[in-house]
C-alpha positions in Angstrom: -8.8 28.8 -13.0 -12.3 28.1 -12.4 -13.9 26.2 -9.2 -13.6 23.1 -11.6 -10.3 23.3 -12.0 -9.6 23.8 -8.2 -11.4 20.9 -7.7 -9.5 19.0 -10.0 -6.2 20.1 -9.1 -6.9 19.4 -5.4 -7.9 15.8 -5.5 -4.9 14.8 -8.3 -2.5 16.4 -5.9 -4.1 14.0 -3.2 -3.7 11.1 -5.4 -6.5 9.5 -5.3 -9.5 9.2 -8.2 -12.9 11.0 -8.7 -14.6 7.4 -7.3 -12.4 7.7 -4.1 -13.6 11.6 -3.9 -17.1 10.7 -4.3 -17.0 7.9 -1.8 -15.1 10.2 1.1 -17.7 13.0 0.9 -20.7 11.2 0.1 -21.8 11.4 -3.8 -21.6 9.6 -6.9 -18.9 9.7 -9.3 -20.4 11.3 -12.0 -21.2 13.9 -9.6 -17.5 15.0 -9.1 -17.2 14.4 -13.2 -19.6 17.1 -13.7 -18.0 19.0 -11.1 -14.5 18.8 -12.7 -16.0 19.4 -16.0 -17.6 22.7 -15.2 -21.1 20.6 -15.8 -22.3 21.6 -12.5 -21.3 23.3 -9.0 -21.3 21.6 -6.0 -23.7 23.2 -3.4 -22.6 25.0 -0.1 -23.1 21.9 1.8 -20.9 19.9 -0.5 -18.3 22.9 -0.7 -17.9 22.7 2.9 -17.2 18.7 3.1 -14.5 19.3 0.3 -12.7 22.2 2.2 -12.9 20.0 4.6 -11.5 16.8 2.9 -9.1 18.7 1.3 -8.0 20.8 4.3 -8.5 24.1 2.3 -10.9 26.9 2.6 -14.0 27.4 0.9 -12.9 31.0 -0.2 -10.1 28.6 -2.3 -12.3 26.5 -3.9 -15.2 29.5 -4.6 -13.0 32.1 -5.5 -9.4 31.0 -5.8 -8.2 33.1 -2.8 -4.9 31.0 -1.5 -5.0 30.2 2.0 -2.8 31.4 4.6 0.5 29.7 4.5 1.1 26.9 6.9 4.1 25.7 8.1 6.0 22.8 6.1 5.1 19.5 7.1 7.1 17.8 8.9 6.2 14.3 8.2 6.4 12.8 5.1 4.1 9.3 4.4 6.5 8.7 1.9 9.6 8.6 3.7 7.9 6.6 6.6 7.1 4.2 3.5 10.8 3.9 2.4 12.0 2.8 5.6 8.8 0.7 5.8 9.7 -1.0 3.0 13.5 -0.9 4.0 13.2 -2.9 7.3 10.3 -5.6 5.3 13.4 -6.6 3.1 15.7 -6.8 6.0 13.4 -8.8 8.1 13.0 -11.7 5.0 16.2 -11.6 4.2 17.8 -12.0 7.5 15.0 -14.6 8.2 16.5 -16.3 5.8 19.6 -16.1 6.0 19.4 -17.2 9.8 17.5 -20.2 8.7 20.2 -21.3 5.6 23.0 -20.9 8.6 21.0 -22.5 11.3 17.9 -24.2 10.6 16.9 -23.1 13.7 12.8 -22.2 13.7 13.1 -18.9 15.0 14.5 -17.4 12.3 10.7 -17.1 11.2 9.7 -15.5 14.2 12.7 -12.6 13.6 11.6 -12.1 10.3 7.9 -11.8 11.2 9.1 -9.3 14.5 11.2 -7.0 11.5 8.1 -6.8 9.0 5.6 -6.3 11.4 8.1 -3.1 12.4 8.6 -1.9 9.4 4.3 -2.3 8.3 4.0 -0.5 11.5 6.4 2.3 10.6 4.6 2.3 7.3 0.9 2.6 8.8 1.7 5.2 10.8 3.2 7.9 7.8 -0.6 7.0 6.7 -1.6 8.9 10.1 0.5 11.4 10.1 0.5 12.8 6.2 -2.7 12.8 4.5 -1.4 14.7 1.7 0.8 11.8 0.2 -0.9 8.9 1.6 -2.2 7.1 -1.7 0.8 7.5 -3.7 2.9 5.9 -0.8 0.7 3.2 -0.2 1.5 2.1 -3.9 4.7 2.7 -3.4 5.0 0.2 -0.1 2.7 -2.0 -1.4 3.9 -3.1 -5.1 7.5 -4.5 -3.1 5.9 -4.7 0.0 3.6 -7.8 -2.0 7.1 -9.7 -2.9 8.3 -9.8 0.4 5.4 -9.9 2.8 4.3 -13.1 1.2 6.9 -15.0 1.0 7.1 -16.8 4.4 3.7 -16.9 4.6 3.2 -18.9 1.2 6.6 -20.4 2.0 4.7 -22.2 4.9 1.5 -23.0 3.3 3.4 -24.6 0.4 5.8 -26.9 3.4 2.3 -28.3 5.2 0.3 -28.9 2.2 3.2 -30.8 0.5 3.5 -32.7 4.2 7.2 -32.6 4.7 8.2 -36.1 6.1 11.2 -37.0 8.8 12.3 -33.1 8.6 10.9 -32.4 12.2 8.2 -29.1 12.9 11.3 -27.0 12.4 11.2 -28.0 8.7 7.3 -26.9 8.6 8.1 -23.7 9.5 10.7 -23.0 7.5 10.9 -19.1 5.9 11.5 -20.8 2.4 9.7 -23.7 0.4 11.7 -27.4 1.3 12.1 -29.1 -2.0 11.7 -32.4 0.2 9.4 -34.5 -2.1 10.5 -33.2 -5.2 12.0 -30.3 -7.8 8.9 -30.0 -9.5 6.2 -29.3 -6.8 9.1 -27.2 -5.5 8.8 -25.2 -9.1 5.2 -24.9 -8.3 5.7 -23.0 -5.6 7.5 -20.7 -7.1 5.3 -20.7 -10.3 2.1 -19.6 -8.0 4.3 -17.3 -5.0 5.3 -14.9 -8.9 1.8 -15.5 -10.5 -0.1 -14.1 -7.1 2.2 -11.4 -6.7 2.3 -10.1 -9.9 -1.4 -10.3 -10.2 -1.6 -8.1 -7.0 0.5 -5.7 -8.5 -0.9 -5.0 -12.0 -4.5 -4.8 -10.1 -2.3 -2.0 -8.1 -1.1 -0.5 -11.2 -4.3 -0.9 -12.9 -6.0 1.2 -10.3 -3.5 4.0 -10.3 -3.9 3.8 -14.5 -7.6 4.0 -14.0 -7.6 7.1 -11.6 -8.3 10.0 -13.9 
């Protein structure tokens, strides 16, 4: 295995593309091609800020010499996604629920307090585990789409359709009213599954694209 491939084998295990590389350290893209392709070698200066990036040594990525063993992380961004993501779907559901039970307006406000928990828990695995960080943020944010905009759209879609005799409590509301009619209350649904999944395939379409 040659510096190329070291190079190459560090920054897929990161998860993250040769533009992503080239953009943390400070070069083009077709400068980490060349690299990876055994084109060219990245100067000393340029060794030291991938060492550095990659939290490896620069006897690694020169000559292959494995690091010194370091103690097993401990923190996984993964697993902070999972429960992330966990506590997002509790918080809509429950917001809703509430609201179906009660139609009482702070069931929106319980639901907001649960997601806002659970992005919280999410953001912070990004701190804590560098390692994994890209391929859990796809992994929060392909659900994580679904159910963070739900209320949100749910809300736009109740004021611009100006519900009538159903009180503020009926504005707020964590899911679209079909007060004026069934088919503006299809639209909603048609444009809440068209944004969403247009958010996700530009998602998957950037994972695709990273070579």
């Amino acid at each position: 295995m040659n510096i190329a491939d070291r190079i190459q084998q560090l920054r897929k295990s990161k998860g993250i593309s040769q533009e992503e590389l080239a953009n943390s350290i400070g070069v083009s893209r077709q400068a980490v091609s060349k690299w990876e392709s055994a084109q060219s070698v990245p100067d000393i200066e340029k060794i030291i800020l991938l060492s550095d990036y990659f939290e490896t040594t620069t006897d690694f990525l020169l000559k292959g010499i494995a690091p010194a063993l370091v103690p097993e992380k401990r923190y996984s961004a993964m697993m902070f996604a999972l429960i992330g993501t966990v506590l997002n779907a509790i918080g809509l559901v429950s917001s809703i629920v509430i609201w179906i039970e009660q139609q009482r307006a702070y069931a929106v406000g319980l639901g907001f307090a649960v997601m806002l928990i659970g992005t919280g828990i999410f953001l912070m695995g990004q701190f804590l585990d560098t390692r994994d960080k890209q391929k859990a943020k796809r992994f929060f944010l392909l659900p994580g789409v679904w159910i963070l905009l739900f209320v949100p759209m749910a809300f736009c879609f109740n004021t611009l359709m100006g519900l009538k005799g159903g009180g503020f409590s009926w504005w707020i509301a964590p899911v679209p009213m079909p007060m004026h009619s069934y088919k503006t209350f299809g639209l909603y649904w048609i444009i809440y599954i068209a944004v969403c999944t247009a958010i996700d395939i530009l998602i998957a379409r950037q994972n695709r694209s990273a070579p």
